[in-house]
N, C-alpha and C positions, 0 to 999 in steps of 0.2 A: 571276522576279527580284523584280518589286514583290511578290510574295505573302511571299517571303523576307525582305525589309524589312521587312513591316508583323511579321511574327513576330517576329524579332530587336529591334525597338521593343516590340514588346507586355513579352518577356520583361525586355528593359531595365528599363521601369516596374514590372513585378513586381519587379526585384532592388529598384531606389529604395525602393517601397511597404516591402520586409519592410526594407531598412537601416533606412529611418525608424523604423516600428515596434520596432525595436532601441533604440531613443534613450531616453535617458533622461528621466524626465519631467520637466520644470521648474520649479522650485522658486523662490519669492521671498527671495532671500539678502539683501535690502536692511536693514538696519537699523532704518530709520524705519518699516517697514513695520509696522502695529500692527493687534492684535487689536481686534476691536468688542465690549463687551457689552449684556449689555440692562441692564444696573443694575452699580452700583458699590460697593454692598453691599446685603447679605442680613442681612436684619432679622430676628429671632425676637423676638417678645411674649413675656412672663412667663411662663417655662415651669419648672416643678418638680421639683426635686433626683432624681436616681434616673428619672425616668418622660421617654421621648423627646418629641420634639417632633413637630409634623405634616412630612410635608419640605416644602421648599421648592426651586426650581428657577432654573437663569438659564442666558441661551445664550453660546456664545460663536463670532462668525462673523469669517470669512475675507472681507474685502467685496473681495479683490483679483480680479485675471482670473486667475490663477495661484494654483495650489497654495501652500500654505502649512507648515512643520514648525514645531510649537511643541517644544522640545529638551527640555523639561518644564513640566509644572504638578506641583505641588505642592501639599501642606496643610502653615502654617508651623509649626505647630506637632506634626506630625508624629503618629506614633502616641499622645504624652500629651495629644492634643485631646479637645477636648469634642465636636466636631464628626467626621461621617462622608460621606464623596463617594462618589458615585456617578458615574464618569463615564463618558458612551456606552454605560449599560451594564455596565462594572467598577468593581468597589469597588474601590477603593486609596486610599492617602493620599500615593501620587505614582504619575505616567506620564509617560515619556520619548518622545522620537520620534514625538509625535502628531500626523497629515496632516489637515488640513482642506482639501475643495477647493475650488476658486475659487466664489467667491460662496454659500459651503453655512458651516455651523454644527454644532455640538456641543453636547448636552447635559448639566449639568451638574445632579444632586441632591445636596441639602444636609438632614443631620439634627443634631441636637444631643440632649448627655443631660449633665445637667451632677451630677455627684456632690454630695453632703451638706458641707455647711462649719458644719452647727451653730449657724448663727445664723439672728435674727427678722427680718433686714433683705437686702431683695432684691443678690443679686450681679451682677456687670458679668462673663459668657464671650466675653471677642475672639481672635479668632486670622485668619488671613487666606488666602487660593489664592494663592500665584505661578504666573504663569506667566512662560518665557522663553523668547523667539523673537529668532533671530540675533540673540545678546546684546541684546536690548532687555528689560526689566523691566516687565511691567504685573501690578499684583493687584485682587484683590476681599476688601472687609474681612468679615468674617463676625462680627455682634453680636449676644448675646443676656441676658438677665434671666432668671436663677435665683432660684428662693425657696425657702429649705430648708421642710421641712413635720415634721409629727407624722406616722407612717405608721403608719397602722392595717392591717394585712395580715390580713385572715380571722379578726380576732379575737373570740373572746364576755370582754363587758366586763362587769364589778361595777360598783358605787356608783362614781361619778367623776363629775366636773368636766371639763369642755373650756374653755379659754380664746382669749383673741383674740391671746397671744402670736406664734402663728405660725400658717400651715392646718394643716388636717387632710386626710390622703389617705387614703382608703379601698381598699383594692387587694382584690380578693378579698372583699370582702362585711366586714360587721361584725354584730355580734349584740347588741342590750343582753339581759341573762338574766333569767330567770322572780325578779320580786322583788327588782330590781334597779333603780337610776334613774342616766341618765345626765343632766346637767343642761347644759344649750353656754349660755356666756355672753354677754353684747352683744358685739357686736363678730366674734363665733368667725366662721370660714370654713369649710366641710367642703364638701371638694370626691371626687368619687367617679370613680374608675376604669369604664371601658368595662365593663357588664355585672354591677358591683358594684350591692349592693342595701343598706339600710338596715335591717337584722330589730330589732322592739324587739317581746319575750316580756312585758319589767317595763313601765318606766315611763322616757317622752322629756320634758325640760323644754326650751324654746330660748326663752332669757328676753333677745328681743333688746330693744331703742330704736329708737324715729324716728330718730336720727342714728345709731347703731350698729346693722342690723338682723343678725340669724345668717343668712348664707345657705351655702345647700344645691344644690348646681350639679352641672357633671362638669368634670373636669378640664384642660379643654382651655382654654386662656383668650386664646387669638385671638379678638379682634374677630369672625374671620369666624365664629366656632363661638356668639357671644354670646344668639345666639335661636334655633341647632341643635337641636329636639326628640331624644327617643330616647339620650343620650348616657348615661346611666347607668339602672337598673331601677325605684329610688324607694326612699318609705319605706314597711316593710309594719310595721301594727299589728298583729300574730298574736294566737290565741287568750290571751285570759289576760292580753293586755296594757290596763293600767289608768291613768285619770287623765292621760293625757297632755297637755299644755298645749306650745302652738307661740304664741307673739308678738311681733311685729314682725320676722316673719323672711318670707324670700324662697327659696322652693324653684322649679328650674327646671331645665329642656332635660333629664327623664327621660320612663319609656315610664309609667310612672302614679307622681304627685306623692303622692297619700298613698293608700294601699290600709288599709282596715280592717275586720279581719275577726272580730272580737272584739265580747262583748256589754260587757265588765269589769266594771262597778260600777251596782248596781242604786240607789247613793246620788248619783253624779254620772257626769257625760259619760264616754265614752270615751275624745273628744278633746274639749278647748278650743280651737278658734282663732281666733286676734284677730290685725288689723293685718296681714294677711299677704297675700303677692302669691304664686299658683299659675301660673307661664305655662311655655308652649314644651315641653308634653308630646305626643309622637307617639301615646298612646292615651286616659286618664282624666288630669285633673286631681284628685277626688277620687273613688274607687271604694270603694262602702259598701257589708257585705256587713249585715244583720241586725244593727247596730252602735248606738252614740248620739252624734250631734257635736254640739254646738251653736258655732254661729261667730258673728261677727261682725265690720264694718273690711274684710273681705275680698277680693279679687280672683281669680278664677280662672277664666285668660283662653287663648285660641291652644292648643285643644288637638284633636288627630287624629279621637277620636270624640265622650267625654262631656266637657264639663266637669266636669259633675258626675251621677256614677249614684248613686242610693240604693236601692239593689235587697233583695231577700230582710228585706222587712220593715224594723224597725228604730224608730229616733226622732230627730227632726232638726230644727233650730232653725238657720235663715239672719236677720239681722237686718243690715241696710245693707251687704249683700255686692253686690258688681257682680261679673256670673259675663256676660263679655262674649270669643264665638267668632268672628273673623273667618279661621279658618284658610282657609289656602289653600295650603299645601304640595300635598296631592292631596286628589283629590274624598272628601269629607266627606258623607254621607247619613243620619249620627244626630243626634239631637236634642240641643244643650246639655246640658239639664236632664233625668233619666229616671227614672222613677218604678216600682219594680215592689216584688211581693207574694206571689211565691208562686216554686219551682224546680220540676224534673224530676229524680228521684231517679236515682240509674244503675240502675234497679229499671223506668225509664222511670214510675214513679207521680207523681205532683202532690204535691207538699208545700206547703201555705202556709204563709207566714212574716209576721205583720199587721204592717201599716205603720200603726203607731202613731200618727205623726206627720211630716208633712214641713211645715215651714211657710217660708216665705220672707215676709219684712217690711219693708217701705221699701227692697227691692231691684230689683235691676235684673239681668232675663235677656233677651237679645239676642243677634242674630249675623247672620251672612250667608244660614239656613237662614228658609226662608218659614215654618219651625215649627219652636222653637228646644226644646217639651215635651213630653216624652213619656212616655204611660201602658200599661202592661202590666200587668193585672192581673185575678184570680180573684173575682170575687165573694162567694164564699164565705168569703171571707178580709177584715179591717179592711183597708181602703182609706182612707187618712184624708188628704188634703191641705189645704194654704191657701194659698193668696196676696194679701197685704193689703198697701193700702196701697202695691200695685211695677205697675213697667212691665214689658210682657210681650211677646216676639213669639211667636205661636204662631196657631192655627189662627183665622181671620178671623169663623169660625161660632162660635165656643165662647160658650158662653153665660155670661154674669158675672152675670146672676141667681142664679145659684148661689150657696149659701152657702160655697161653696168659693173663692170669687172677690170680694173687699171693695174697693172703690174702687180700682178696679186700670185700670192706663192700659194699652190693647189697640193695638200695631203701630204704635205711633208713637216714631218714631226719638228715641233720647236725646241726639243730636248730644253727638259726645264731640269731644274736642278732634284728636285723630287716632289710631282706633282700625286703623289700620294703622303706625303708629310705635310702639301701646301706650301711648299715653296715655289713660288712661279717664276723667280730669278732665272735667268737666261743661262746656260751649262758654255762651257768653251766652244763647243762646236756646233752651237745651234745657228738654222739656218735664218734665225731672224735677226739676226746682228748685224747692226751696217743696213741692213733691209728698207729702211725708211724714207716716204717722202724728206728731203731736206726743208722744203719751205714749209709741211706743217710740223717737222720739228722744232723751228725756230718758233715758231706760236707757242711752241710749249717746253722750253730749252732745257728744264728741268723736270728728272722724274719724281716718283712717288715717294723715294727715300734722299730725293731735293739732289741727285747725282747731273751732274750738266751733261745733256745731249749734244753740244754745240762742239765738242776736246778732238772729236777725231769723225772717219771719213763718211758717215751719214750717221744720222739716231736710228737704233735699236727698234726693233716692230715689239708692241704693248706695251704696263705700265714702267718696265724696271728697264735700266740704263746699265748692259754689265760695264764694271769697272775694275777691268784686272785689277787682282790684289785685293777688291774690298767685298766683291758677293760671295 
């Protein structure tokens, strides 16, 4: 009889068990009950007519003990937004009946593309998420900044002008053509597409100012992308291209800053560069195949391998450039500065190419690498370097009796002002103040922020002139 009972109990609580399990789940029908998010609007930085934006994300949670139905969220402005949701995983621009369970969250992606309006001056894209939960209203504002641009899409350009009316977007590569010049004025902006490269066959002018400089970026212009190496391929000088001149402009965050690979003009440089800041390339900042630059004012800083290669021969003239590598992205194992004179044909034979001339003067090469210079080279081939007059970190042994090596300051820190923020300004007590040949400072009497070298008792080694009181 007891064995009877305890069975007949047992099966009772089975029926209970499965009725319960039959229940429905429960739901917070309250009113007042209100969603949580993590932000209350979703910001986008100045993003570009036609080209999307990075996404962006925010949650949205249930903080109740109890399930929760939001009856919908929405986009207010529905399929004519600028704006795209991703939510939980589906795209839509609304979803009904969506459960959240007690104490969990939802994911919510946010992109934007905001179309062309024809004008020079940045636009305001707002639109907003509702959501509603047992008739209660809560939203999220969703703001962004549109800039219409010039869109250069895969084109080969003639003789023209670029101005600083609006940027310039480069989608798909550009080409300046064989005997052709393109000339970017103070002020211009040219910003490049993911993968986009800059080909110039003719001839590049970028005739920026100290206050208006031409810069050359990639197009993403979040704060958080502002020192992202790799974001676009760079500019390539090709065979044939001549006389190019770049001053007071800033090229940045590509996989090589200027590649050139061209001998051009046996009367003048290949490239002029003056005034100009090279930073945040994931491979070269300048990469010289058998080429002629001559620079000066310069900066070219934070890059993956070289800052600067002058390889396969060539002729090159640095004059108060500060070529300063602190990268730290990933481990970095080549030198700054690199020196070579000869290739490997696909034949596997030796070709030398003389290296005419590399000189660096009242510069400054430095970085995080215990040997910031580096030589590869054929003997049989012109070998020619200098260093005068610059601070140098490089091999502790090298011997400066060399005629290759003229009052030159060995491993001793230039204390910059913070060359981890990128400031390469000269600190009070750096040892390269006063440092400088005098006669090739009067060549260039003025530095990169247009400070005059000539006020006191020699010029400053690399691009910046300290000036108590103004760095």
């Amino acid at each position: 009889m007891k064995h009877t009972k305890l069975i007949l109990g047992t099966f009772i609580l089975f029926i209970l068990y499965l009725l319960s399990s039959c229940e429905k789940e429960v739901f917070i029908t309250d009113s007042s009950a209100e969603l949580r998010f993590s932000t209350d609007t979703v910001f986008f930085d100045t993003v570009f007519t036609t080209i999307g934006s990075t996404t962006k994300r925010f949650t949205v949670k249930n903080t109740h003990n109890n399930k929760i139905k939001v009856s919908s969220i929405k986009l207010a402005g529905g399929k004519n937004s600028f704006y795209r949701l991703n939510i939980n995983g589906q795209q839509a621009t609304s979803l009904s009946n969506v459960e959240i369970p007690a104490n969990d969250s939802l994911y919510i992606f946010v992109e934007v593309t905001i179309d062309p309006n024809n004008s020079s001056n940045p636009l305001v894209a707002k639109d907003s998420i509702i959501f509603q939960t047992n008739g209660n209203i809560q939203d999220i504002k969703l703001i962004s900044w549109g800039q219409d641009v010039h869109l250069i899409d895969g084109k080969i350009l003639n003789t023209q002008t670029w101005t600083a009316d609006k940027p310039y977007l480069v989608y798909n590569s550009a080409l300046v053509d064989t005997n052709q010049t393109l000339t970017i004025e103070a002020g211009a902006r040219i910003h490049f597409h993911r993968n986009s490269r800059f080909y110039v066959a003719g001839t590049l002018i970028c005739n920026g100012t100290k206050e208006n400089p031409v810069i050359l970026k990639g197009d993403r212009l979040e704060e958080d992308y502002s020192d992202i190496p790799g974001q676009w391929d760079g500019i390539w000088l090709m065979p044939g291209s001549k006389a190019n001149v770049i001053n007071f402009s800033e090229i940045k965050n590509a996989i090589i800053g200027i590649q050139a690979d061209t001998l051009g003009s046996v009367t003048e440089p290949t490239l002029t560069l003056s005034n100009s800041k090279i930073e945040h390339m994931s491979y070269a900042g300048i990469y010289a195949q058998g080429t002629t630059i001559k620079a000066h004012n310069t900066v070219i800083s934070d890059c993956g391998s070289f800052a600067v290669a002058l390889t396969l021969g060539g002729e090159y003239e640095f004059y108060h450039c500060t070529v300063a590598n602190y990268w730290n992205s990933t481990t970095r194992n080549t030198p700054s500065v690199f020196l070579n004179n000869y290739y490997i044909d696909i034949n596997d034979n030796l070709q030398i190419r003389d290296l005419e001339k590399a000189l660096f003067a009242n510069s400054i090469i430095y970085g995080n690498q215990e040997n910031e210079i580096g030589f590869d080279y054929e003997a049989g081939g012109t070998f020619n370097y200098s260093f005068q007059s610059s601070l140098l970190r490089t091999d502790p042994d090298t011997d400066t009796t060399l005629t290759n090596y003229q009052n030159v300051l060995l491993n001793e820190n230039p204390k910059f002002i913070d060359a981890f923020d990128y400031n390469y300004q000269l600190d009070t007590l750096s040892p390269a103040i006063d440092a400088g040949n005098e006669t090739i400072g009067n060549l260039y009497p003025t530095d990169i922020l247009n400070n005059d070298r000539t006020n006191d008792d020699a010029p400053d080694l690399g691009a910046y002139e300290r000036i108590p009181g103004n760095n």
